[in-house]
C-alpha positions as CSV (number, residue, x, y, z in Angstrom):
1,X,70.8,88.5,-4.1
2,X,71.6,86.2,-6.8
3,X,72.6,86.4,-10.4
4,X,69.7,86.1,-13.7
5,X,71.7,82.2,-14.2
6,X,69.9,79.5,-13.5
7,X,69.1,78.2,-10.1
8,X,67.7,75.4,-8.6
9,X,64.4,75.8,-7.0
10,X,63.3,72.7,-4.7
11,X,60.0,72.2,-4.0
12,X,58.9,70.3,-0.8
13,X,55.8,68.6,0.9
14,X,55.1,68.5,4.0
15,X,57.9,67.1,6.4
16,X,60.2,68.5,4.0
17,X,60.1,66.1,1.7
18,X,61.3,66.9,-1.5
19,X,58.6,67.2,-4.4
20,X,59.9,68.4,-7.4
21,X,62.6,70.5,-8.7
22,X,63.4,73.1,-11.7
23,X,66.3,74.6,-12.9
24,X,65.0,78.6,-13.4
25,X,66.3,82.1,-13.2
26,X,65.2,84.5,-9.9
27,X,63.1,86.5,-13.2
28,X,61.6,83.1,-14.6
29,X,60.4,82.4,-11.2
30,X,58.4,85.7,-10.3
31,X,57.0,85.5,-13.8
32,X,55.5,82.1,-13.5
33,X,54.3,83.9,-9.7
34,X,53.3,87.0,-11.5
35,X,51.1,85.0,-14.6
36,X,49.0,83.3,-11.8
37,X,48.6,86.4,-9.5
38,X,47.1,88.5,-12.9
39,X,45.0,85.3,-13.6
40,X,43.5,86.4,-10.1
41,X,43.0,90.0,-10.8
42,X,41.7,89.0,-14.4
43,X,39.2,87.1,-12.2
44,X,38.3,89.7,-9.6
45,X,40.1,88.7,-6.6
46,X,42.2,91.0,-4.9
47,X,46.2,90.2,-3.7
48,X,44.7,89.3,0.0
49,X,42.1,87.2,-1.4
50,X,44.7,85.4,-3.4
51,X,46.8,85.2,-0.4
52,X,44.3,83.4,1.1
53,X,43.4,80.6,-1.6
54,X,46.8,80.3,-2.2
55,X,48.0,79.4,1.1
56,X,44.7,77.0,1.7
57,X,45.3,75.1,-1.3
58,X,49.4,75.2,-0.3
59,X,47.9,73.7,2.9
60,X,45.4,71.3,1.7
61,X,47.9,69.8,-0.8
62,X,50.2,69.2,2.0
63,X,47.8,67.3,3.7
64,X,47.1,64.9,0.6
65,X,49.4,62.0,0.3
66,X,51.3,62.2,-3.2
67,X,50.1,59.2,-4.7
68,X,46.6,60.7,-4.5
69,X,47.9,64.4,-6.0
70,X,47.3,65.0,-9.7
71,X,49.9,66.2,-11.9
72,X,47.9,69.4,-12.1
73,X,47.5,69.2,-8.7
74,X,51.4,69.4,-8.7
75,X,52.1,72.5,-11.4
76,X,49.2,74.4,-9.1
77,X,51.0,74.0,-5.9
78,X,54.1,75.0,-7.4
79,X,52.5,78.0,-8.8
80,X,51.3,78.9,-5.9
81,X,54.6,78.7,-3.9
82,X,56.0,81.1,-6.6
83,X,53.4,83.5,-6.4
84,X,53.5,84.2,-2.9
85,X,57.4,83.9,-3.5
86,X,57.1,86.8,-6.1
87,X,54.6,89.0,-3.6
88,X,57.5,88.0,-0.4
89,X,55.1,86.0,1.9
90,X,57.5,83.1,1.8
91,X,61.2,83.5,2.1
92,X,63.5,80.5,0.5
93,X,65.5,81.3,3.5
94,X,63.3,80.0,5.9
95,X,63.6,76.3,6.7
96,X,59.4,76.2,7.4
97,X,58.3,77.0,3.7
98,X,58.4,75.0,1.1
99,X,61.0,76.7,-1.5
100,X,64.6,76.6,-1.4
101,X,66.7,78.1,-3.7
102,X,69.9,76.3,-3.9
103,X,73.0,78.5,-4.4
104,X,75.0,78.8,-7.8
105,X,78.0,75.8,-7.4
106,X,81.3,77.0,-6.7
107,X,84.2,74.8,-8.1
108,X,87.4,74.8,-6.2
109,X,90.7,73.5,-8.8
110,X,92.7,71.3,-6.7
């Protein structure tokens, strides 16, 4: 899909309102997924349980207004988005979820 540079990965809140964004890799990405997805199985939850609380807290925080949202509150929500990025329950391709992944710039000389 796209190359190991890196990308930008948008994160938004609900309405689509843009939340944060990092410059990563497609690898970076699923690992940051794949740390908190073994935190869960370190923890005894299995993938649909993790599912689950992922996309309630994913909906809870979208409900919050960001001036009331930790900073913690913020690096979870993102690691939640890229976990269920990593296991392919939300696609940056769909304009409902709350990832895009912005494609690599292409420079035309004129």
């Amino acid at each position: 899909m796209f190359s190991e540079t890196h990308l930008w990965f948008i994160f938004y809140h609900r309405n689509l309102k843009p939340l944060a964004s990092q410059k990563l890799s497609i690898k970076g990405a699923k690992d940051i997924g794949s740390k908190l997805i073994l935190d869960g199985f370190k923890n005894g939850y299995d993938v649909k349980k993790q599912i689950a609380v992922y996309i309630a807290f994913i909906n809870k925080f979208q409900n919050t207004k960001l001036y009331k949202s930790t900073e913690a509150d913020k690096q979870y929500y993102i690691s939640c988005i890229l976990a269920l990025y990593k296991l392919e329950i939300l696609d940056p391709d769909d304009p409902t979820d709350p990832i895009y992944i912005a494609p690599k710039r292409k420079y035309v000389r004129t």
